[in-house]
C-alpha positions as CSV (number, residue, x, y, z in Angstrom):
1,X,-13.0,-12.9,-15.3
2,X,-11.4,-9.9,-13.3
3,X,-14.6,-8.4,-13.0
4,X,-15.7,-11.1,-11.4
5,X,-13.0,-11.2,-8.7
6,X,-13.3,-7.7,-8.3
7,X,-16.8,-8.4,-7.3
8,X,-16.0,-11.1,-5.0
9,X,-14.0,-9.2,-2.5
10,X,-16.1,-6.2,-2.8
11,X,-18.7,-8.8,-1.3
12,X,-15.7,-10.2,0.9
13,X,-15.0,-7.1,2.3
14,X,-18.6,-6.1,2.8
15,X,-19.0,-9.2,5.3
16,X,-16.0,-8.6,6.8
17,X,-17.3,-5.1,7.6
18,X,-20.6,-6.5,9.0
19,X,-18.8,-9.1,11.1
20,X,-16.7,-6.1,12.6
21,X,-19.7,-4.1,13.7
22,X,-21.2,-7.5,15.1
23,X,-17.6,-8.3,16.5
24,X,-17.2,-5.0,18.0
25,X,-20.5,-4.2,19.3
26,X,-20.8,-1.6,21.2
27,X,-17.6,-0.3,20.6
28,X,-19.0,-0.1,16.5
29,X,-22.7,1.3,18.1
30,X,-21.1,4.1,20.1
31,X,-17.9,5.6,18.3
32,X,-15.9,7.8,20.5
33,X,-16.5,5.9,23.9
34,X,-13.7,6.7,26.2
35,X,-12.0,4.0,28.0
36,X,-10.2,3.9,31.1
37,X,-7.0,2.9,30.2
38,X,-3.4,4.9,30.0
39,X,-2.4,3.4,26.8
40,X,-5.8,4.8,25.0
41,X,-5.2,8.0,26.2
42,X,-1.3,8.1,25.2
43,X,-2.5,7.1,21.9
44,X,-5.0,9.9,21.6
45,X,-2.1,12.3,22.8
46,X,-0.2,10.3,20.0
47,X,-3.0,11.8,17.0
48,X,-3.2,15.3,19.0
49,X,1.1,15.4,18.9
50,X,1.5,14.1,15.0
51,X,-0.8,17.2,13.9
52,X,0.1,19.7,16.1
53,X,4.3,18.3,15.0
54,X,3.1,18.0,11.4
55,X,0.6,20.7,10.9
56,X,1.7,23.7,13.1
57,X,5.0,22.9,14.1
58,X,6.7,21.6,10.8
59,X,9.1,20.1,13.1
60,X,9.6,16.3,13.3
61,X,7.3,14.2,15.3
62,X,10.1,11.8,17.2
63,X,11.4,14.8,19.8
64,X,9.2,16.8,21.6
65,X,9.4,19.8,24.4
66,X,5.7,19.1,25.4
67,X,7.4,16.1,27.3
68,X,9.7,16.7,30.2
69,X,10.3,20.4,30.1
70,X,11.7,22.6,29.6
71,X,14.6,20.0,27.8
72,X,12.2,17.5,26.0
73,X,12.6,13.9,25.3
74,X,13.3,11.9,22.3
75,X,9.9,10.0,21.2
76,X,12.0,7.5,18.8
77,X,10.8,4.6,20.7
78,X,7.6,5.7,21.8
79,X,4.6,4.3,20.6
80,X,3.5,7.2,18.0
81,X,2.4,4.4,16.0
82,X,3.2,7.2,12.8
83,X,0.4,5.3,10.4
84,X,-2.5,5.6,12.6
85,X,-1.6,9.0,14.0
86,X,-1.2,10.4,9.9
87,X,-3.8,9.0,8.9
88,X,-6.1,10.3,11.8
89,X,-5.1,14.2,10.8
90,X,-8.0,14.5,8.2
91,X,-10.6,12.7,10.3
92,X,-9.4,15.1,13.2
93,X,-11.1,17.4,11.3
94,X,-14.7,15.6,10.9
95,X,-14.5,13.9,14.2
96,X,-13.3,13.7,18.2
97,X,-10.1,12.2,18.6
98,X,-11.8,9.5,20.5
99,X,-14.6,8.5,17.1
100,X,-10.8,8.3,15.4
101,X,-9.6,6.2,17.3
102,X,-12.7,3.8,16.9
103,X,-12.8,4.2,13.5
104,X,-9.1,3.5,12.8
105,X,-9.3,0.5,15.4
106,X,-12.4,-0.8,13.6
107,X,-11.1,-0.4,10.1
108,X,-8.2,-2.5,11.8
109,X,-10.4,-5.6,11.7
110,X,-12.1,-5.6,8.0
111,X,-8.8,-5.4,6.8
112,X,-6.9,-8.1,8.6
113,X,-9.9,-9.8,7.6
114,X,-9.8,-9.3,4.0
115,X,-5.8,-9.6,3.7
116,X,-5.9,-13.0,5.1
117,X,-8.8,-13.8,2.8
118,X,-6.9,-12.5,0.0
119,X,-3.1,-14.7,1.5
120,X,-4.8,-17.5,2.3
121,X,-7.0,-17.7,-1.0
122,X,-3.8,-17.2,-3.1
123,X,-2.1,-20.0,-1.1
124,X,-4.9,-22.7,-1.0
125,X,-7.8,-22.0,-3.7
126,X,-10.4,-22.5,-1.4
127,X,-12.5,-19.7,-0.4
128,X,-14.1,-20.7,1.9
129,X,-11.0,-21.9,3.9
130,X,-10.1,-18.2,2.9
131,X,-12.7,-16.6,4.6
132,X,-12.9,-18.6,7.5
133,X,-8.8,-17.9,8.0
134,X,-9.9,-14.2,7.8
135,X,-12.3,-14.3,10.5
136,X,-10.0,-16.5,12.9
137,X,-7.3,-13.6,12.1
138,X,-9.3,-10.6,12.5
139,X,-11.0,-11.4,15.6
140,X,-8.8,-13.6,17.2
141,X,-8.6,-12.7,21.0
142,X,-5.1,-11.1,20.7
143,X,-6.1,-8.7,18.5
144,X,-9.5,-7.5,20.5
145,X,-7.0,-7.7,24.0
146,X,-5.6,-4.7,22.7
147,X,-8.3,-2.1,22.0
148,X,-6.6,0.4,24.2
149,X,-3.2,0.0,21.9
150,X,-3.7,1.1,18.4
151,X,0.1,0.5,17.9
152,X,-0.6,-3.2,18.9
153,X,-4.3,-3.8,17.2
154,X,-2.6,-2.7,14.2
155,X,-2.0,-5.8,12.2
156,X,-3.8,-5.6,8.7
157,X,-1.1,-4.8,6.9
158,X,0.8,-8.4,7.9
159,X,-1.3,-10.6,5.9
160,X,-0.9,-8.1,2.8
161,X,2.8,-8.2,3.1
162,X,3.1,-11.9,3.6
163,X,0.8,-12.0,0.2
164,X,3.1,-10.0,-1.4
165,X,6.3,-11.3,-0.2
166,X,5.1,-15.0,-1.2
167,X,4.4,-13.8,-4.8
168,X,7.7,-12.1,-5.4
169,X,9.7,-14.8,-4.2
170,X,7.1,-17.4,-6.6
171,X,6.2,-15.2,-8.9
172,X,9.1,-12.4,-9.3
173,X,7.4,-10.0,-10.6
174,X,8.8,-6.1,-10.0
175,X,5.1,-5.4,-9.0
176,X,5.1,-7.7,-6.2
177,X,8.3,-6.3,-4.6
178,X,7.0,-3.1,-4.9
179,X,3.5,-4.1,-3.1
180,X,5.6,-6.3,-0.5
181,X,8.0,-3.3,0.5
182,X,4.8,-0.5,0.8
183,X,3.3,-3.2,2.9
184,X,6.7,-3.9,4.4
185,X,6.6,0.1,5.4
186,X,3.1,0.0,6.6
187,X,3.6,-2.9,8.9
188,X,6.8,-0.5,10.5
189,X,4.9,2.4,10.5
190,X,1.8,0.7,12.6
191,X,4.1,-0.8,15.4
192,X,7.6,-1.2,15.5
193,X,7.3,-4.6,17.4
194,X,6.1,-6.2,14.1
């Protein structure tokens, strides 16, 4: 039986993957295409500062002399969006900061896809209904508005988090409020707005 539904959201995921290409198209043809906008270029500064803080640095990513000098500025509310920029430092090393960004704004979409699938399946039974939630999710137009705001687009880990906090509270199982708080810190680390 778990095979099964192991299975099924590989096959879940697949489609989401190939409705994200389709979705995205030619963003998903061309990774790395630069657009005009400030807030895609802060956020590529963003990846460029959490390595440089991280890697060479070792000093903490929320203050910066690189900004205002020679006395710095705080970047606690700035939009460092910590996830995406962390998770961007090993693909900095395969790829432009630019294909990152793509790839981190694509992946953005299969997963809010597949998260939904997975709340709303848990909630109703019906995949179909599921699937269908996914796709209104993922590709809904606030979350392609914001292709120059990584910060923003960020909103996979909601649906996960919701999940989780629905089966803790039904379910109470120490598993589930462990899934719900990494979630919980995922959807903080993406965009402090959520």
């Amino acid at each position: 039986m778990r095979h099964k539904a192991y299975h099924e959201y590989l096959i879940v995921f697949l489609v989401y993957f190939i409705l994200t290409l389709i979705f995205t198209c030619p963003l998903s043809m061309k990774p790395g295409i630069v657009f005009d906008y400030i807030d895609y270029l802060q956020n590529i500064w963003n990846f460029w500062w959490i390595k440089k803080a991280l890697l060479r640095l070792h000093t903490s990513p929320y203050f910066t002399s690189y900004l205002f000098y020679p006395q710095g500025t705080k970047l606690v509310f700035h939009t460092l969006s910590l996830y995406n920029s962390v998770l961007s430092i090993p693909l900095q090393v395969i790829f432009s900061r630019p294909t990152v960004y793509t790839i981190l704004f694509l992946s953005s979409f299969v997963l809010s896809g597949f998260g939904t699938y997975l709340l709303v399946l848990y909630l109703t039974r019906n995949r179909f209904g599921a699937f269908l939630a996914g796709i209104i999710y993922s590709f809904s137009p606030f979350h392609q508005e914001h292709l120059s705001e990584i910060n923003i687009a960020s909103i996979q880990w909601i649906p996960f988090f919701c999940l989780y906090l629905m089966k803790t509270f039904w379910e109470g199982k120490v598993k589930d409020a462990i899934l719900c708080a990494v979630f919980f810190t995922l959807v903080s680390l993406c965009s402090w707005y959520y």
